[in-house]
Backbone as numpy.savetxt, mean C-alpha at the origin, in Angstrom:
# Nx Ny Nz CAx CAy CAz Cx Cy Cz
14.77 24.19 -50.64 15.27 22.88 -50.29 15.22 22.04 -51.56
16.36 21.42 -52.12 16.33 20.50 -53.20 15.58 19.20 -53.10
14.64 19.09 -54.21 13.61 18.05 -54.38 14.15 16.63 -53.65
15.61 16.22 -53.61 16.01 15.12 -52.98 15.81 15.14 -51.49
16.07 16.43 -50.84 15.84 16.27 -48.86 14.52 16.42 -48.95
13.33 17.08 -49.63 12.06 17.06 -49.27 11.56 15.81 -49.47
11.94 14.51 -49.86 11.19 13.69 -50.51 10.88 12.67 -49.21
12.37 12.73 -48.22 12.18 12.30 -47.40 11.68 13.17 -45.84
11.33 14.16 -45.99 10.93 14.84 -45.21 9.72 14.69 -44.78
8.33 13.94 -45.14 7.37 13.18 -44.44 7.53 12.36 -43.21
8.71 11.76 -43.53 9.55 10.43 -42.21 9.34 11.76 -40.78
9.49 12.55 -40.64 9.66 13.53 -39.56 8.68 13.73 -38.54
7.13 13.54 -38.79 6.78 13.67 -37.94 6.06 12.13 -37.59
6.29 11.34 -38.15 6.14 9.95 -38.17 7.23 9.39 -37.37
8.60 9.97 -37.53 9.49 9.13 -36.39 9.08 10.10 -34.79
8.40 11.80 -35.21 8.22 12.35 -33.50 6.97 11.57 -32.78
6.05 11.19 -33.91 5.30 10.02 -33.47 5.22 8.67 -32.94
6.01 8.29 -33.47 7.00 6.97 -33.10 7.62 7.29 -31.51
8.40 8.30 -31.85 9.16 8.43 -30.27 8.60 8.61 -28.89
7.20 9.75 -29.35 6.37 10.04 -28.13 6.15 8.98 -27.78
5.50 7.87 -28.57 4.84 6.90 -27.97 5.60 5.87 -27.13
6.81 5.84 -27.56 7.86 4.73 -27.66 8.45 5.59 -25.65
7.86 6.58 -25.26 8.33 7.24 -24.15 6.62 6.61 -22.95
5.65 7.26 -23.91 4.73 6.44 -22.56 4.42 4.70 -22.35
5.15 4.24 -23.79 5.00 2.71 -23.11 6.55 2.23 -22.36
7.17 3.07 -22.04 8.40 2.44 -21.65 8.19 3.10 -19.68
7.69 4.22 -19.62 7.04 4.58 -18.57 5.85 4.48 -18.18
5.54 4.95 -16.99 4.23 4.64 -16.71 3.71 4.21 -15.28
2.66 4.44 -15.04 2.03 3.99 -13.62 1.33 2.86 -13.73
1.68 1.79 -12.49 1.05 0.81 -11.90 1.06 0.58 -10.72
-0.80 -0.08 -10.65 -1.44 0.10 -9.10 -1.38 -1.60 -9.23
-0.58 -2.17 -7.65 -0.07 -3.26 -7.25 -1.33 -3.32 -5.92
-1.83 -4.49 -6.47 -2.74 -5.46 -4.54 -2.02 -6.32 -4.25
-2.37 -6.30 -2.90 -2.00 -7.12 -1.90 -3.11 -7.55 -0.97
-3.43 -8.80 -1.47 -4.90 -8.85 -0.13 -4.37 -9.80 1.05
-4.53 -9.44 1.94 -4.23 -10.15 3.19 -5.38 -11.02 3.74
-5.29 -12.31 4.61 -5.65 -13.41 4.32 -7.10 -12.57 5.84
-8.58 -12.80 5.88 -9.14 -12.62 6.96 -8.88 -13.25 8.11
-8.77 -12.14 9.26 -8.34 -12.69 10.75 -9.56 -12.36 11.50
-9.41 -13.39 12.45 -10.16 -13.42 13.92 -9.50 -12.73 14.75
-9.77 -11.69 15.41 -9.26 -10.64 16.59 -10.14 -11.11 17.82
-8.62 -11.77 18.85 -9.46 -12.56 20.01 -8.92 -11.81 21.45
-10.01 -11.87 21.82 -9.13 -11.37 23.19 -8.14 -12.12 23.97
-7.80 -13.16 23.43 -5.86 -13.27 23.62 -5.13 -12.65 23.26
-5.04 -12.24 22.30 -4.40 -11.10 21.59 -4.11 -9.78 21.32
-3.22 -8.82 21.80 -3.16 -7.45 21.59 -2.71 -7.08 20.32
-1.86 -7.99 19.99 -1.10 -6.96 18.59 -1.12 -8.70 17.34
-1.27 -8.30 15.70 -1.40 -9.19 14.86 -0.23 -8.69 14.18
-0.01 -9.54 13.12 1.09 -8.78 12.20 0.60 -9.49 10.52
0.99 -8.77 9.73 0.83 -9.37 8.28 2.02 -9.13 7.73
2.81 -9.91 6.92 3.62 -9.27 6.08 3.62 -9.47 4.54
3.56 -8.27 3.88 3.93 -8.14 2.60 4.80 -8.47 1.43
4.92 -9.05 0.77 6.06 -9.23 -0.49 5.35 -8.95 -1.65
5.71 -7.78 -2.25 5.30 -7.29 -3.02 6.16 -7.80 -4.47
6.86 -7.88 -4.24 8.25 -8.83 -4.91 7.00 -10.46 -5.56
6.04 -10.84 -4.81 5.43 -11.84 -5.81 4.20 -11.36 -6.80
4.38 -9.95 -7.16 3.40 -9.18 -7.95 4.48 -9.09 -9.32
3.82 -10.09 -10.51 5.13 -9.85 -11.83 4.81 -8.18 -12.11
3.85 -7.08 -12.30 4.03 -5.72 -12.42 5.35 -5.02 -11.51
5.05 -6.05 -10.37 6.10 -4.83 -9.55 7.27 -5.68 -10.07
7.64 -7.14 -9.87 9.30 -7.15 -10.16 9.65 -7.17 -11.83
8.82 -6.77 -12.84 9.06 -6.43 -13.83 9.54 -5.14 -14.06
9.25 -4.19 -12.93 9.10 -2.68 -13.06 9.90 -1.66 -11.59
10.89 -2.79 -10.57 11.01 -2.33 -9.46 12.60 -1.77 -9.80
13.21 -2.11 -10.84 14.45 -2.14 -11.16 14.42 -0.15 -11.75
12.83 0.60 -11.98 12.98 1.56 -13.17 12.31 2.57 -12.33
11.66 1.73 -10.91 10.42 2.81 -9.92 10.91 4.51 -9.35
10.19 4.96 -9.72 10.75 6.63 -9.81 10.37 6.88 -8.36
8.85 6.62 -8.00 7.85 7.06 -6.78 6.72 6.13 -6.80
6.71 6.18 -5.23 5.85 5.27 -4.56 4.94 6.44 -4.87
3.63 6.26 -5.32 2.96 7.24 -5.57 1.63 7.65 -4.42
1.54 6.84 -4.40 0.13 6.79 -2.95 0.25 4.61 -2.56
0.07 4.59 -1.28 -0.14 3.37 -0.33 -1.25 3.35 0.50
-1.82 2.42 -0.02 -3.86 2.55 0.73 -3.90 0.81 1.57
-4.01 1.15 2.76 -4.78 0.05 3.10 -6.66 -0.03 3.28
-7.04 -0.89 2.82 -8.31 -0.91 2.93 -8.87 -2.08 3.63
-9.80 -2.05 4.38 -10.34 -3.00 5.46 -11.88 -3.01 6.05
-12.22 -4.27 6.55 -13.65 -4.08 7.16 -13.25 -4.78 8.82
-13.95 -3.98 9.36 -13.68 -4.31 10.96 -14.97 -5.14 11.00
-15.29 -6.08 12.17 -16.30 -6.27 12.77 -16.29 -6.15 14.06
-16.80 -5.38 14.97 -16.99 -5.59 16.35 -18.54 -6.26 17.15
-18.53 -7.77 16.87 -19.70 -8.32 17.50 -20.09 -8.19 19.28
-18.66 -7.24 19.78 -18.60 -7.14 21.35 -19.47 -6.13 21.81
-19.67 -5.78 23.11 -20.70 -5.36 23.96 -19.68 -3.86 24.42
-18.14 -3.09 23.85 -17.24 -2.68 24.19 -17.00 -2.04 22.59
-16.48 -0.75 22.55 -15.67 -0.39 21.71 -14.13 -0.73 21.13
-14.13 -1.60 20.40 -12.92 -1.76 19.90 -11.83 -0.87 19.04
-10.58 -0.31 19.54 -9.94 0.53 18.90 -8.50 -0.24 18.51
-7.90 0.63 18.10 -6.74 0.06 17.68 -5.54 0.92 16.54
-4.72 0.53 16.17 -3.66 1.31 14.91 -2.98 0.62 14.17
-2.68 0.95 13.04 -1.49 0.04 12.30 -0.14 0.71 12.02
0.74 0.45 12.21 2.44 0.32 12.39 2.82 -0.43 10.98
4.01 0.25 10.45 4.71 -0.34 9.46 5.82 -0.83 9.61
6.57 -1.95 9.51 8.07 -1.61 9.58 8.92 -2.63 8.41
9.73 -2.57 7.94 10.85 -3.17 7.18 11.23 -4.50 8.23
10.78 -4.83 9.24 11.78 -5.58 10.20 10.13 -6.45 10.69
10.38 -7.87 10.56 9.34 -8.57 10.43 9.44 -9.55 11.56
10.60 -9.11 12.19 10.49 -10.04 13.67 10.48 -9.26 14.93
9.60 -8.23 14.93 8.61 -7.34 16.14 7.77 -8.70 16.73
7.62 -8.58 18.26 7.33 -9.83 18.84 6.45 -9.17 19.90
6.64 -8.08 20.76 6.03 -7.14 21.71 5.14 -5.96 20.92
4.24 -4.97 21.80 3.81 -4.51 21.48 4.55 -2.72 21.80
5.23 -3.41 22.56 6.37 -1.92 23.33 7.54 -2.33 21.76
8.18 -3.37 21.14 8.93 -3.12 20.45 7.89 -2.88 19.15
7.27 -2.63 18.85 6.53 -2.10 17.52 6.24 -0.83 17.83
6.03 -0.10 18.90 5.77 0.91 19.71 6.62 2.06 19.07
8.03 1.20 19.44 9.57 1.82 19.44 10.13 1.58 18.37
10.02 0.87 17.88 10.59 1.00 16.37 9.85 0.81 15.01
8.32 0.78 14.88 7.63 0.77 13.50 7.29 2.09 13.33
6.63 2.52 12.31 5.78 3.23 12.37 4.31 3.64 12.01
3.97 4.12 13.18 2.37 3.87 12.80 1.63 4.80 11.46
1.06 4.08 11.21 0.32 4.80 9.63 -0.90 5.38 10.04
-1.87 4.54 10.51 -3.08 4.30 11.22 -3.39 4.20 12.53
-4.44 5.48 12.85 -4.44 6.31 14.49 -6.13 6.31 14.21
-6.61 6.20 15.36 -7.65 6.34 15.84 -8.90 5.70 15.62
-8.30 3.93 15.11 -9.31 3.37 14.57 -10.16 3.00 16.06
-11.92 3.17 15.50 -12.63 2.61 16.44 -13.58 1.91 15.83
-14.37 1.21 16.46 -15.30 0.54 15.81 -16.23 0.25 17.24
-17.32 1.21 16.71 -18.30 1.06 18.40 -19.01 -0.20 18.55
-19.84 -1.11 19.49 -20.17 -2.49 20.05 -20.94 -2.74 19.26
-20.94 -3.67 18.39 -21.80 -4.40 18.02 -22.03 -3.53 15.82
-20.66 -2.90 15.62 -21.15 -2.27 14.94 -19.93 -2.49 13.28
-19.86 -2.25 12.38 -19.09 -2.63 11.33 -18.09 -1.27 10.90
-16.90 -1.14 10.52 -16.33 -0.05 10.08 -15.58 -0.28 8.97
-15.94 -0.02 7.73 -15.30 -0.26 6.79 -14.44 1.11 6.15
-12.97 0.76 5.99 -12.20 1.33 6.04 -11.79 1.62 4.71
-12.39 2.58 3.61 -12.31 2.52 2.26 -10.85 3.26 1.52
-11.05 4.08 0.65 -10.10 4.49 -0.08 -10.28 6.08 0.69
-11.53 6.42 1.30 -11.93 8.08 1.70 -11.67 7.87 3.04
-11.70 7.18 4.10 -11.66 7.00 5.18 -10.43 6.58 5.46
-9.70 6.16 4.70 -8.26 5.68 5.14 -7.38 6.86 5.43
-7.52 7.84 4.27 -7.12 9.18 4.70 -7.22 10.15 5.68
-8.56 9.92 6.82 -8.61 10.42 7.47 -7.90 9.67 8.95
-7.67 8.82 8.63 -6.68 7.87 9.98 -5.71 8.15 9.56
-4.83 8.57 8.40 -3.25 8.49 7.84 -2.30 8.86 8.77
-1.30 8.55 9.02 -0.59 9.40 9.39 1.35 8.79 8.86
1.62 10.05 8.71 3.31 9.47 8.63 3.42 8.96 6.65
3.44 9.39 6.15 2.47 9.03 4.41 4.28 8.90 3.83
5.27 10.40 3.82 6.14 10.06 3.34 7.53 9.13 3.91
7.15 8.48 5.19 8.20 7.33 5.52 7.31 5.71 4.93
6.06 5.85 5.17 4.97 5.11 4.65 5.71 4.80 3.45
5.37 5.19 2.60 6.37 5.31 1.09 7.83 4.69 1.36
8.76 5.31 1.93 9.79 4.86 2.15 9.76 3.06 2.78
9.21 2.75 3.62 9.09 1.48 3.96 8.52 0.66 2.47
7.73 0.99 2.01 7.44 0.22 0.91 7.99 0.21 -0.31
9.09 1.09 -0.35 9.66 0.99 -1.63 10.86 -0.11 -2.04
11.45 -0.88 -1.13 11.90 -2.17 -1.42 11.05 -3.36 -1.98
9.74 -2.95 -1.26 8.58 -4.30 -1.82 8.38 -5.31 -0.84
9.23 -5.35 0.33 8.96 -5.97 1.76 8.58 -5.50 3.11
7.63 -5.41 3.51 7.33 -4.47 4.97 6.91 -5.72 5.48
6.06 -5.58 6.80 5.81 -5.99 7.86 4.22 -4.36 8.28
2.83 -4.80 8.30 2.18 -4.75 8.98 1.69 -5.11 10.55
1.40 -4.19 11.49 1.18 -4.72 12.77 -0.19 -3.73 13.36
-0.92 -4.92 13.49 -2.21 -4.18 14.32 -2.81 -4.47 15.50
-2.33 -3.20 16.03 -2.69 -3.25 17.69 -3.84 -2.93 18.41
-4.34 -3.59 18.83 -5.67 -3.58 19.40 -5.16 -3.39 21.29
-5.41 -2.20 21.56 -4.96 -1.92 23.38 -6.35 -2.74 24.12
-7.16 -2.95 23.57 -8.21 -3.41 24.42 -8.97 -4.86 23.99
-8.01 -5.83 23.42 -8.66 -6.86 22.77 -9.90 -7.36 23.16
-10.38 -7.77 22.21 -11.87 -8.27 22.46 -11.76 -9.01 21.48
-13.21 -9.83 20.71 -13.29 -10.43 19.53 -13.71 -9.52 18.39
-13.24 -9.68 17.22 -13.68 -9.10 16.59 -13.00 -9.71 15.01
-13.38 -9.28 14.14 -13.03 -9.63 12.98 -12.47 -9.25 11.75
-11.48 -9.17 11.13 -10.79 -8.28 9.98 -11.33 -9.19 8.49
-11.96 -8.57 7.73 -12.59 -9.00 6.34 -11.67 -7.73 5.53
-11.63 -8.13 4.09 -11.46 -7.79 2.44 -10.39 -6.95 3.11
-9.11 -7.08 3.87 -8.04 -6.35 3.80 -6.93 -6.59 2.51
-6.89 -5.12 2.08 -5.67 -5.32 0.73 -4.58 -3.96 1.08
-3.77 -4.01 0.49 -2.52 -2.93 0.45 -3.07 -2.92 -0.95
-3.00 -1.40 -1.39 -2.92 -1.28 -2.88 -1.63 0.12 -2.89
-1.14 -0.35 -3.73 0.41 0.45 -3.77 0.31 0.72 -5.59
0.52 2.51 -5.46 0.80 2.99 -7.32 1.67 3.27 -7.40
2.43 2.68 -8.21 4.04 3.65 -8.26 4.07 4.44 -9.89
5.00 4.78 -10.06 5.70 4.98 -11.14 6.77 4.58 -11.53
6.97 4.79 -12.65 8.43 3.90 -13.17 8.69 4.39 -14.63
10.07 4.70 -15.10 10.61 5.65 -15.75 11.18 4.35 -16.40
11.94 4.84 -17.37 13.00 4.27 -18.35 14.43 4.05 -17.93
């Protein structure tokens, strides 16, 4: 090779250096919260609803235009049941935020969360390990949340009092170039 192309031939692995890098900051994963405000669960009440806009998180609408995969969707929660009765209940997802019955959330959300109980007088905190074992329905789960607007609904068949503390949605996506 003539002394003139080798001279610049250092530049080479300095620009593959340059490029790798220039690929993981343009991609990349981010984990989005959502904490929802604490409720009183009264026995007037069978079914609550929360809704989400994920759209006021600047990570997500900086990054919703490039999102490859919803990567995992965690709700996390603390029950209280101060009643003399087992309190159970589920959570339902849906895109559609004017569910009003508990037969139309029934019929058209879908439920994520099956078999929550919380025995009398007792606390259930609903972590990142325990959420998995209530899951259900994970890849429409995903699908509902990948616009950045859902609708939460939690149905309690046997209202009583009870109390919802430190509830958050935490949502990881990915996002490409």
């Amino acid at each position: 090779m003539n002394k003139q192309k080798r001279k610049y031939l250092w530049l080479l692995p300095g620009l593959m250096l340059a490029w790798f890098c220039a690929c993981f900051l343009i991609a990349g994963t981010w984990v989005i919260t959502f904490e929802v405000e604490d409720q009183n669960i009264h026995a007037s009440g069978p079914f609550y609803k929360y809704s989400v806009n994920l759209n006021d998180n600047s990570d997500w609408n900086d990054n919703k235009d490039k999102l490859d995969n919803i990567e995992d969707v965690v709700f996390t929660f603390k029950l209280v049941n101060p009643g003399d009765t087992v309190m159970t209940g589920q959570v339902y997802v849906s895109p559609d935020s004017t569910l009003n019955t508990i037969a139309e959330v029934e019929s058209t959300a879908t439920l994520i969360l099956d078999k929550i109980s919380v025995p009398a007088h007792e606390t259930l905190y609903v972590d990142m390990t325990h959420y998995y074992d209530l899951l259900e329905n994970f890849d429409a789960l995903r699908d509902i949340v990948k616009p950045g607007v859902f609708t939460a609904y939690g149905i309690v068949p046997n209202p009583i009092q009870g109390n919802l503390y430190d509830a958050v949605v935490i949502v990881t996506v990915s996002a490409g170039p």
